[in-house]
KOLGUDREN-696638 format. One record per residue: x, y, z of N, C-alpha, C, O in turn. Coordinates in steps of 0.05 Angstrom, whole numbers, plus 5000, padded with zeros to 4 digits. Atoms other than C-alpha are relative to their C-alpha. Layout:
! residues N
XYZXYZXYZXYZ;...
This chain:
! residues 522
500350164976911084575603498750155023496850075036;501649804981909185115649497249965006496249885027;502550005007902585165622499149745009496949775019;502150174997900484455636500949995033500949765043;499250114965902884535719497250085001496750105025;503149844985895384825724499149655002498849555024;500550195008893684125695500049795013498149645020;498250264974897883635738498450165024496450055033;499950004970896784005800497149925005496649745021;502050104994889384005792499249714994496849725001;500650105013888483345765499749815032498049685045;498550294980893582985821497950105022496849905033;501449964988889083375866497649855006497149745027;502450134996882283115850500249625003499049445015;498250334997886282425841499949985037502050095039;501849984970884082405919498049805011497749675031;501950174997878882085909500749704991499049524992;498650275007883281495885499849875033498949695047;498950134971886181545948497649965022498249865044;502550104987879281455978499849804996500749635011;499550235009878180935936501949715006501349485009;497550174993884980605948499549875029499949635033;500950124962882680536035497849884996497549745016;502450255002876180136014501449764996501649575012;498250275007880479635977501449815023500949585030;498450064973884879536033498450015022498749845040;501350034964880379656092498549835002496749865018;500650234985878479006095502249784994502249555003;498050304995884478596078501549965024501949755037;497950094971889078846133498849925022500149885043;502250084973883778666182498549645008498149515029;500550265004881378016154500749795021499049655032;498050254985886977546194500050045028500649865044;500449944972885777956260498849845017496649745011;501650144982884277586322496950225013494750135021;501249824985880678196349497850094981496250274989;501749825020876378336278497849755000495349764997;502250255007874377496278498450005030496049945033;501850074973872677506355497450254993495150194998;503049854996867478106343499150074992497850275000;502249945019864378056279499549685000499049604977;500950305003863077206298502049874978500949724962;498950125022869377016251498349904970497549674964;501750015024865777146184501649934974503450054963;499350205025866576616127498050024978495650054979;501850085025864476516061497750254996498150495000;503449855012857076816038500250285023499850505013;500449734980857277356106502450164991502350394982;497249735000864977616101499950174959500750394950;500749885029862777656017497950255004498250464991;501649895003856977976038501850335024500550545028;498549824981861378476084501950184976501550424971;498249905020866678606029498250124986498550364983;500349775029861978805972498850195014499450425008;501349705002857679276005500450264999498950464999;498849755019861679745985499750084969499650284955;500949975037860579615914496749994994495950094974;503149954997852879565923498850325004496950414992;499749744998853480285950501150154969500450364959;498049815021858180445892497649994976496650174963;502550035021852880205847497950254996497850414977;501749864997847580585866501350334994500250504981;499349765009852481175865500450174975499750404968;499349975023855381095804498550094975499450224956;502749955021847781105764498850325013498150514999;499749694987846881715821501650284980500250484978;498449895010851782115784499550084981500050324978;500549895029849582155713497350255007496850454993;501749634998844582745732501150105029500250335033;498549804980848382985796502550084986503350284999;498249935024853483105749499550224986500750434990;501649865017849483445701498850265023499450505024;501249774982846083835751501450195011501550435004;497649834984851584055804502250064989503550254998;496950025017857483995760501849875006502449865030;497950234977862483535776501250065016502249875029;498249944979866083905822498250035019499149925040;502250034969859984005875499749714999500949615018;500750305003857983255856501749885010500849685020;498250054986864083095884501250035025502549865037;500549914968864183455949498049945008498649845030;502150344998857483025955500349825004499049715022;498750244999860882465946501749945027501749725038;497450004977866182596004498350045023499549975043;501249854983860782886049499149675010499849585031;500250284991858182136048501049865008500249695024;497950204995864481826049500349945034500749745048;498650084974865682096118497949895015498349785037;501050084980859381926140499549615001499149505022;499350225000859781176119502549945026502249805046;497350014987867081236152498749935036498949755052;499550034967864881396219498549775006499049685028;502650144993858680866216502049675006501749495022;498650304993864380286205502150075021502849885036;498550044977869480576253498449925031499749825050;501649904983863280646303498249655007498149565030;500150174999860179986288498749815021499649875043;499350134969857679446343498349764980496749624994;501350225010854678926291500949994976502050174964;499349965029855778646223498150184976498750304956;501849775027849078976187500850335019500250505003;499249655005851379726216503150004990504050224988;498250065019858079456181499350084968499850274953;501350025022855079346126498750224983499050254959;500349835011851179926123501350274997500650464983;498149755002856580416138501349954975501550134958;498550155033860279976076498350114987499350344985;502149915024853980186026500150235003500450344981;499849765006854280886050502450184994502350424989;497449915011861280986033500949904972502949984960;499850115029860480595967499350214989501050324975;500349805016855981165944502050205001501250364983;498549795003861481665951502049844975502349944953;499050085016865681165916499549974971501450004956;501449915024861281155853499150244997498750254972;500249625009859681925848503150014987503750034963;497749925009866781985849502749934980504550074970;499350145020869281425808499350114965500950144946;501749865025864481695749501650294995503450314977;499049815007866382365752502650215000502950434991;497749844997873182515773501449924970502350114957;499849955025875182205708498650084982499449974962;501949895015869982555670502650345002503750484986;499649604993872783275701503449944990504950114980;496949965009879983015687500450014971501850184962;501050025030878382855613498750274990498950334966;501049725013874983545604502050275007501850504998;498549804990879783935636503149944981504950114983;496650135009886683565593500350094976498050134966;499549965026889383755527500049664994500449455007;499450325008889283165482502749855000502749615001;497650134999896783035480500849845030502549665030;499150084976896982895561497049905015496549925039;501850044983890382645575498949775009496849755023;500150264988891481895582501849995036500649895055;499349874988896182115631500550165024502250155042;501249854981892982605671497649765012497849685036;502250214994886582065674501149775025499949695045;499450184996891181575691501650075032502049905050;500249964968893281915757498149925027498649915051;501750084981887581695788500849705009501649625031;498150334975889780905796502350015004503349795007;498649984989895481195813500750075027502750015040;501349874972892981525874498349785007498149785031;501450204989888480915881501649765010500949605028;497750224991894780475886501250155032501250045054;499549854966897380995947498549945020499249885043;502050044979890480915974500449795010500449835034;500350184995891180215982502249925014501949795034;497450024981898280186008500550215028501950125046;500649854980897280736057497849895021498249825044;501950234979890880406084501249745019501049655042;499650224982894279846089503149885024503849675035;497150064994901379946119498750125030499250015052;503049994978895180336168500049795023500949795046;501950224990891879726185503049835013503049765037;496850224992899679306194501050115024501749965043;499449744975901279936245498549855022499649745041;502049994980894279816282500849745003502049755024;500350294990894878936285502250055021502049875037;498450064971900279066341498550035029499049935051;502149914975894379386384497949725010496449564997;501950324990891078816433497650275014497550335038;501649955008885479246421496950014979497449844962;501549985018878779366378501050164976500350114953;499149775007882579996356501749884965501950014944;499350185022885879426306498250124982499050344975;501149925025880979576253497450215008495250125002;502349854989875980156282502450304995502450444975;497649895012882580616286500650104962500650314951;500049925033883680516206497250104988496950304974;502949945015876580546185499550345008498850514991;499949734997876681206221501850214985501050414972;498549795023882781536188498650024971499450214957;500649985025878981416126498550264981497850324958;501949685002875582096133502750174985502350344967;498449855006882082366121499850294973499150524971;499949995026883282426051497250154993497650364979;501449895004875782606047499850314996499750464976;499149814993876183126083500950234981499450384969;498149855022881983486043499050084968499550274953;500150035034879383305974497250275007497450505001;503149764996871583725995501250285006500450474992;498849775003876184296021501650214975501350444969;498549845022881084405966498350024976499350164959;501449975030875184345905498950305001498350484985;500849515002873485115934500750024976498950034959;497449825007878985335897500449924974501250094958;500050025022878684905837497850084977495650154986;501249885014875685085768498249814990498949574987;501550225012869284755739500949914975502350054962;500150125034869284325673499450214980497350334981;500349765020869884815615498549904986497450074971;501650085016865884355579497049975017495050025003;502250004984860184275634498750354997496650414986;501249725012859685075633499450094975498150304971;500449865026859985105557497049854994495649934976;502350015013853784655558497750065022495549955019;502249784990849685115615500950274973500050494981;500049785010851285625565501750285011501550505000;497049784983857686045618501050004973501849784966;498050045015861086185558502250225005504350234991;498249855000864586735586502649925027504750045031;499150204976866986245651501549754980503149614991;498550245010869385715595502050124984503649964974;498249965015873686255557501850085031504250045027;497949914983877286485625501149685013503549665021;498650304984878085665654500649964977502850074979;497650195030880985375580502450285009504750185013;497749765002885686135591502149815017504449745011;498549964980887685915654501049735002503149675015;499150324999888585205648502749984977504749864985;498750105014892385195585502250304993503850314975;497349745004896985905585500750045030499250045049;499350014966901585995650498750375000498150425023;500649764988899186785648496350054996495150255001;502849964994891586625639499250134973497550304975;500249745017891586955567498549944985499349764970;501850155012884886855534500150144978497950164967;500449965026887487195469501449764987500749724964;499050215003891086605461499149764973497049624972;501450125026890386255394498949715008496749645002;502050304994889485495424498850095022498149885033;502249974988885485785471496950054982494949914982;502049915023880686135420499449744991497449635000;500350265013881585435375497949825023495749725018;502150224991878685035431497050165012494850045013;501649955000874385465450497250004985494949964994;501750075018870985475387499149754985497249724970;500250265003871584805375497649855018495649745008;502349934991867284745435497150005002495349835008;502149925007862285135422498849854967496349814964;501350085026861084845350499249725011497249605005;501650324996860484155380498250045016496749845016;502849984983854784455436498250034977496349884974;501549905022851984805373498549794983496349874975;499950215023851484095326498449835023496349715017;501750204987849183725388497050095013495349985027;502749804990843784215400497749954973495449884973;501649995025841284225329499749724998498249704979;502050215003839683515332498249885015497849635015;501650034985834883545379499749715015497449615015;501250184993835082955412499750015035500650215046;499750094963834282725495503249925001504649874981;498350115005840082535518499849765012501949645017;501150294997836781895538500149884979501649704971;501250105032833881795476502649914977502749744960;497250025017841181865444500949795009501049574997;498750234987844481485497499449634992501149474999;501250295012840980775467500050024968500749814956;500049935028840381035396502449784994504149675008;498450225013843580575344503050105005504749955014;497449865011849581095332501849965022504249915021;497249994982851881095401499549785016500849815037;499550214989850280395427502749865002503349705019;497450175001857180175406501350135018501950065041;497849804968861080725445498549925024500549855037;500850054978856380545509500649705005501449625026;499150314996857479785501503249975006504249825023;497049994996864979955490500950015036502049855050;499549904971865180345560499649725014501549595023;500450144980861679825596501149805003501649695025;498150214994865379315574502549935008503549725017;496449964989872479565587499349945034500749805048;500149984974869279695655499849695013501349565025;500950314982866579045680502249754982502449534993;497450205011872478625635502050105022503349925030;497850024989877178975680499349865022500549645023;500450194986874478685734499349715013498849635035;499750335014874477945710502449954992503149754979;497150115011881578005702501149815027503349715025;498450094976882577675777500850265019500050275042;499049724974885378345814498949925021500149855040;501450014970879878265864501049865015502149925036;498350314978881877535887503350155010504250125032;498449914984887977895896501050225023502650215042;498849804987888078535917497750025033498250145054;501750004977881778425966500549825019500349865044;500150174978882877795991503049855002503149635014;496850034997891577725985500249885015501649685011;499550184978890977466054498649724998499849545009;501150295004886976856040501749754976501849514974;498150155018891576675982502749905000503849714989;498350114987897276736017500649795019502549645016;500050244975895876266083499249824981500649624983;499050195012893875876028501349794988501349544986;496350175016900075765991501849985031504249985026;498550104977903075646070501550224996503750194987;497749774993905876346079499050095019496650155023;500949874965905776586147501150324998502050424977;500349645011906277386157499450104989500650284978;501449975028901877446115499950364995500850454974;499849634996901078296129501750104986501550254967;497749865001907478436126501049904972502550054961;498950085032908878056055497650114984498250144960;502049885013902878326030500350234994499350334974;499749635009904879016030501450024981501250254973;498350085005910078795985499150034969500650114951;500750045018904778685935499150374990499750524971;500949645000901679425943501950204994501350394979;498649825022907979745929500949904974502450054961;498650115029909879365867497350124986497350174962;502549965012902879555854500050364986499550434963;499549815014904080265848502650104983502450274966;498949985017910280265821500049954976501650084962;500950145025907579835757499050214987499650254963;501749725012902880505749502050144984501950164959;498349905019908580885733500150034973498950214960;499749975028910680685666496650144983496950314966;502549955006902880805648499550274992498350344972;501249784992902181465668502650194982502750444979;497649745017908981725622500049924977501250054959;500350025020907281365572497849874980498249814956;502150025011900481185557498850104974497449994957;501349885022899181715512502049974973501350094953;498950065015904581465469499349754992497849744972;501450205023903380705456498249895002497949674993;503050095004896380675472498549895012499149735029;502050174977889980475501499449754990498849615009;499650235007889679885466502249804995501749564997;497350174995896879605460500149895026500749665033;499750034960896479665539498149825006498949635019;502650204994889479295544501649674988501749465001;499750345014892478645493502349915022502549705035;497650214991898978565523499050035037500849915048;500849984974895778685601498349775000498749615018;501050224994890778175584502149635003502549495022;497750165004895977615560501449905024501249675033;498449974980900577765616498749895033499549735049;501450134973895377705674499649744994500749595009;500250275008893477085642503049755005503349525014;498150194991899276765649501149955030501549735040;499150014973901676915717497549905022497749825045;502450234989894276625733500849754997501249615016;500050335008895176005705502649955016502149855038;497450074973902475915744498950045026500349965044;500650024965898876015810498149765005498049645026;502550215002892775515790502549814997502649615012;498750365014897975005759502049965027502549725032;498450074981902475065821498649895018499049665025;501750084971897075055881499149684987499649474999;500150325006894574425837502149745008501549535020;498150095005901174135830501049885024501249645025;499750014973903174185904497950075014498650035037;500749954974897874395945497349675003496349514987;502950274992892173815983498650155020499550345033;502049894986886373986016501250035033503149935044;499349894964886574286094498149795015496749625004;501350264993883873866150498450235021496650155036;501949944986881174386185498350174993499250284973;502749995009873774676176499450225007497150295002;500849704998874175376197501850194994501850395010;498149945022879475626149497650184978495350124975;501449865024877276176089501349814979500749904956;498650115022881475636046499549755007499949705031;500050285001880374936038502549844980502149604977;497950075006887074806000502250104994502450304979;497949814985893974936024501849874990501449654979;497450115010901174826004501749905028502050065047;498850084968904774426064503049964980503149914956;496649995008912974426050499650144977497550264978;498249985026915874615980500250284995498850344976;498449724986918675335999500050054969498550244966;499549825021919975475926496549934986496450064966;502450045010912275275905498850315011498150515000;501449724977909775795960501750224991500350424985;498649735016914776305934499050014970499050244961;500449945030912676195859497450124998496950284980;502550014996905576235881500750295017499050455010;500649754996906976875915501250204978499450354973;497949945014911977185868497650114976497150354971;503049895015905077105814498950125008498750334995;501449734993901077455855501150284997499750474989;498449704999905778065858499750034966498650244960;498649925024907777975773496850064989496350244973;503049935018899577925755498750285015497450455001;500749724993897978515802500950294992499750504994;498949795009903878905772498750064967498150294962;500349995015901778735701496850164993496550304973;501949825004894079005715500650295005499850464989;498949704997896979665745500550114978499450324975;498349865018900779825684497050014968496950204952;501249935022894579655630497450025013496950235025;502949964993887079475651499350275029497350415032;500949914979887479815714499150424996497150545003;500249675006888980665690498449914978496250004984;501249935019885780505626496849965000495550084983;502949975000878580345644499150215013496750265014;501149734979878480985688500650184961499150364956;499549845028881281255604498250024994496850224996;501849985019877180985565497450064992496950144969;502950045000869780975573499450435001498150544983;500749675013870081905588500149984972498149984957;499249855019874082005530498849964965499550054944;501350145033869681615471497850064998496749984977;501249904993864281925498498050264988498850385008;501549735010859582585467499250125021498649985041;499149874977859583115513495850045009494950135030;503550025000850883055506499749775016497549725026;500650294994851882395531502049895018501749665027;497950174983858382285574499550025038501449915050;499850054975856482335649497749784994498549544995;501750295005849981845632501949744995502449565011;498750295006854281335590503249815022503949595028;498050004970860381445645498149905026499349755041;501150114980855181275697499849744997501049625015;500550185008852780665665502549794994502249565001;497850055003859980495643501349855041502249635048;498750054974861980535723498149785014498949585027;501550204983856280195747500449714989500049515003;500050385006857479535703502650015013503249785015;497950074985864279635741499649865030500749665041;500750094974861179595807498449785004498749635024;501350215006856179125786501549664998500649435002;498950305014861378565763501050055032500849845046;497150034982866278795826497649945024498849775038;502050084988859878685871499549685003500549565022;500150255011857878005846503349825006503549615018;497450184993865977775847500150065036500149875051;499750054961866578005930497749885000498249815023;502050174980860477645947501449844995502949795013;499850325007862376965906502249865005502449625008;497650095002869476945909500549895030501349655032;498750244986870876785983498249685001499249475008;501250255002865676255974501449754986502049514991;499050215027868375995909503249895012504149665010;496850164991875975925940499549805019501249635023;499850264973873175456001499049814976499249574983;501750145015869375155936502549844980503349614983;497350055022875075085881502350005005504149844999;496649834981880875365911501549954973499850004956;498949895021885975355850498949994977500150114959;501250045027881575195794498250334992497250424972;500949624998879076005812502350184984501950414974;499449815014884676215782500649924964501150084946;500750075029884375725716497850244990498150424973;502749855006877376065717500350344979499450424958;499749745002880076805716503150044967503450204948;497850015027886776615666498850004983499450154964;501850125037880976315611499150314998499750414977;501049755005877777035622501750224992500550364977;497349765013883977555605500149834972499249944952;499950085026884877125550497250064976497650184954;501749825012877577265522500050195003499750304982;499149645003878477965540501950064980501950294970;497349895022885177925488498249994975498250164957;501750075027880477675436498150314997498750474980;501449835008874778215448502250265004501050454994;498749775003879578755454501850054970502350274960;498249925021883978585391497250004972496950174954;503349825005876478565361498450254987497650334965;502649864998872479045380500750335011499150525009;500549834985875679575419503350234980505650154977;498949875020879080185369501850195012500850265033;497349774988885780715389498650185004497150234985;500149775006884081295410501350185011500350395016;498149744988890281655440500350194976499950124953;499849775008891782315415498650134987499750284971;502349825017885082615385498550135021498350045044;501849844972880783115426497649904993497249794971;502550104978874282945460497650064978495549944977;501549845022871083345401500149774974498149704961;500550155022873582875348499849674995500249544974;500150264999872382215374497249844975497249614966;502050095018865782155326501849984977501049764967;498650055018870882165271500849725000500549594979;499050235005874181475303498749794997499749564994;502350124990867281235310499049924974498749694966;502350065020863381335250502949984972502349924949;498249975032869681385193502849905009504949984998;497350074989875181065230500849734982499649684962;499450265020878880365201500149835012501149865034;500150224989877979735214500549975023502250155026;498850114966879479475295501949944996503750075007;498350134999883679045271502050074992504049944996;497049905014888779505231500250215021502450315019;498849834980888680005294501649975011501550075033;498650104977894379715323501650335011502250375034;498149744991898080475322497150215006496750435015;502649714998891480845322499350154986501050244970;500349765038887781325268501050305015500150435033;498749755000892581925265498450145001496350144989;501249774990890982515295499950204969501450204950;500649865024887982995248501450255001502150334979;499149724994890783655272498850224992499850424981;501449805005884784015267499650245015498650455006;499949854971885284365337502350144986501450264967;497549985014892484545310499250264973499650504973;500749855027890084825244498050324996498150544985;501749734989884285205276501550275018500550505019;498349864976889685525329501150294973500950544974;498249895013893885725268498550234978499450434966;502649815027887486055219499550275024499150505018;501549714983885886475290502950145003502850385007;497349874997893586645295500650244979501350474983;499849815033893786945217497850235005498150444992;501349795003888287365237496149954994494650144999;502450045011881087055210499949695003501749525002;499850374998877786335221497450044989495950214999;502949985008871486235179499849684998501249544983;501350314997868085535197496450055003494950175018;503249935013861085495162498250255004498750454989;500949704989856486055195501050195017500150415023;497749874968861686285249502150154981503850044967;497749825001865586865230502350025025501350175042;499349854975871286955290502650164993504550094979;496749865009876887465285501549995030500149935050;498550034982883087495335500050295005500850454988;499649595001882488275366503050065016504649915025;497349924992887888645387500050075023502250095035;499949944982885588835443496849855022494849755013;502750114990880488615504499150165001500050395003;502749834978873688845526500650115025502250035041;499349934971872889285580499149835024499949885047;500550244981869288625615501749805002501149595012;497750214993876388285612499149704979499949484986;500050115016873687915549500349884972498649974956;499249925028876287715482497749974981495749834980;502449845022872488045427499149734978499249774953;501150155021869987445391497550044982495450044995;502249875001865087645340499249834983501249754972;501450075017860587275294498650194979497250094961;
């Protein structure tokens, strides 16, 4: 246990950028209902306040495809102090503000930080994890994204007492915070051992695997050596087949793994979350709940507590158990909010409302209808939400994972783009038949997931071509194809003394180099 505090500390660390993440989400709901946000952005409805919300994800877009060679280039850990360097300057442009397009464009310039950093903080958490804890570790990040969002917004609940502008100019400003912190403390952290092993550092990837995975740093260390060389034989194999990693990236072999990614990504975002977690306040005055702020927060912590279970036990029953029964579950607690607002609610009579149909009396309708919101927000927390930040690194080839991770994030931002523009439109348009809409969708997501989409907790990063090209059927994965325990086996051949894998001689020495490195010899 020791050994993995290097793990956690750095992980929860870069998990930061959640909490960046998490104050976009929120920094426009708690603001939304303000008298002081509608008097002096012209009370923005429909098509403008959509067009206000996503540009954040328009930004993220652009970042997110940004990333697959700033990645590559800087390494993820500069690419990421990049990311934050933007953040703050977006930050100050919306605390600073005096119109809706320098809104707007402070929103897009804080998106790109949000896509750099979306892309690659799970990339660097996935390269840095042993395979037994690395759903886990990944999955820290929407857990820190759930903080973000409840911090922002308990923020923003603070500032609505101010008969001020300071109401939402105030929060948008703290948002530097977090930045801030995260660009400072990456000094200090260690690059991707897999990013250095494919510049060719190989003597920088045997001291970061030392130090990451032994509490005294000890790179004679047999699973150190094992992964090390494990490693290296997969740079070695991906070298000798010459290809681009463009050219790969589309190739027949790995179209499926890139379709996979993108689809987890942009399915999570078709599960509904948005309608809730962006626009909570519109669904509430809806269903005739007044205080809307203050019951909203309500939803934000149930939101991170749902994470929890995820994060202790993910790597136990799976990235796909969690996706079927998450889809299901949201689905249902949709359809109870559609069948209720139907049931009881009638159109509004007045014409400058974000909602055109409201629940007038029946106290337990408006509680059932909030009550859903909270059980379908808790139910994405716990599956779609950590696992699309999982899945799309870890299925990945290390020739090919910040590209297909970019591409992966961007159909994220792409769908979550497209839903903030349309959605407050579509609620003055539909109003409960939006969330029939979003129930029928988790439900095809159960279908393509029980499908199409294959286990892969507990195998390293190295042997995912195994679940790929020789794995069993989708449909009999329900437990996942057992780990092979080749990492394991390799640890134990360098322990005995000798490991011979095809042209690679390596022996275990007894002692180090006088350059503080272990004598590995071919």
């Amino acid at each position: 246990m020791v050994r993995l505090l290097n793990i956690y500390t750095i992980s929860a660390f870069v998990a930061l950028a959640g909490v960046i993440y998490g104050f976009d989400v929120s920094s426009m709901s708690g603001v939304l209902g303000t008298e002081e946000y509608k008097d002096f952005y012209g009370n923005p409805l429909g098509t403008r306040q959509g067009a206000i919300t996503s540009a954040i994800a328009a930004g993220s877009l652009v970042g997110a495809l940004s990333a697959s060679f700033l990645g590559d280039w800087l390494s993820r850990k500069v690419a990421i102090q990049l990311g934050t360097v933007l953040w703050c300057i977006g930050a100050g442009l919306q605390a600073s503000s005096n119109s809706v397009g320098m809104l707007i464009a402070g929103r897009i310039i804080s998106g790109l930080c949000i896509g750099i950093t979306s892309t690659l903080v799970p990339i660097y958490q996935s390269e840095i994890a042993p395979r037994k804890i690395r759903g886990r570790v990944v999955s820290l990040l929407h857990f820190a994204i759930a903080w973000g969002i409840l911090v922002q917004y308990l923020i923003e609940y603070g500032c609505s007492f101010l008969n001020s502008q300071a109401v939402f100019r105030l929060p948008w400003a703290i948002q530097s915070v977090p930045a801030i912190m995260l660009f400072s403390g990456l000094f200090w952290l260690p690059r991707s051992p897999r990013w250095l092993a494919s510049k060719d550092r190989w003597e920088e990837v045997l001291h970061v695997l030392a130090f990451l995975r032994t509490p005294n740093s000890d790179i004679n260390d047999p699973l150190v050596l094992a992964e090390y060389k494990e490693i290296e034989e997969q740079i070695r194999i991906e070298r000798e087949m010459d290809l681009s990693s463009y050219r790969e990236l589309f190739s027949k072999k790995m179209r499926r793994r890139l379709f996979l990614g993108m689809a987890v990504q942009g399915l999570s975002q078709l599960t509904g979350i948005n309608v809730i977690l962006y626009f909570i306040v519109y669904v509430l005055q809806s269903a005739g709940i007044s205080n809307t702020l203050l019951v909203s927060s309500i939803l934000y912590i149930m939101f991170i507590v749902a994470t929890i279970p995820t994060i202790l036990w993910t790597d136990s029953w799976g990235r796909r158990s969690s996706l079927l029964v998450g889809s299901l579950t949201i689905a249902f607690w949709l359809y109870v909010m559609g069948g209720v607002l139907a049931r009881y609610g009638e159109p509004t009579q007045a014409q400058n409302l974000p909602y055109t149909w409201t629940i007038v009396g029946h106290p337990a309708a408006r509680h059932t209808v909030q009550a859903s919101a909270y059980l379908a927000s808790a139910a994405f927390a716990m599956s779609w939400g950590p696992i699309e930040w999982v899945y799309p690194p870890e299925i990945m080839p290390m020739r090919i994972r910040t590209k297909a991770v970019s591409l992966s994030t961007a159909t994220n931002w792409t769908t979550s783009f497209t839903v903030s523009l349309v959605v407050p439109l579509l609620y003055r348009k539909i109003a409960w038949r939006l969330f029939i809409i979003y129930g029928s969708l988790n439900v095809a997501s159960f279908f393509y997931v029980l499908f199409f989409v294959p286990e892969t907790k507990q195998r390293t990063l190295e042997e995912m071509d195994e679940i790929f090209e020789h794995g069993e059927p989708i449909w009999r994965s329900f437990r996942g194809i057992r780990y092979t325990g080749r990492l394991d086996q390799l640890a134990r051949e360098i322990e005995q003394g000798k490991f011979v894998h095809r042209s690679v001689h390596v022996e275990l020495c007894d002692n180090v180099e006088p350059n503080g490195h272990a004598n590995l010899v071919e």
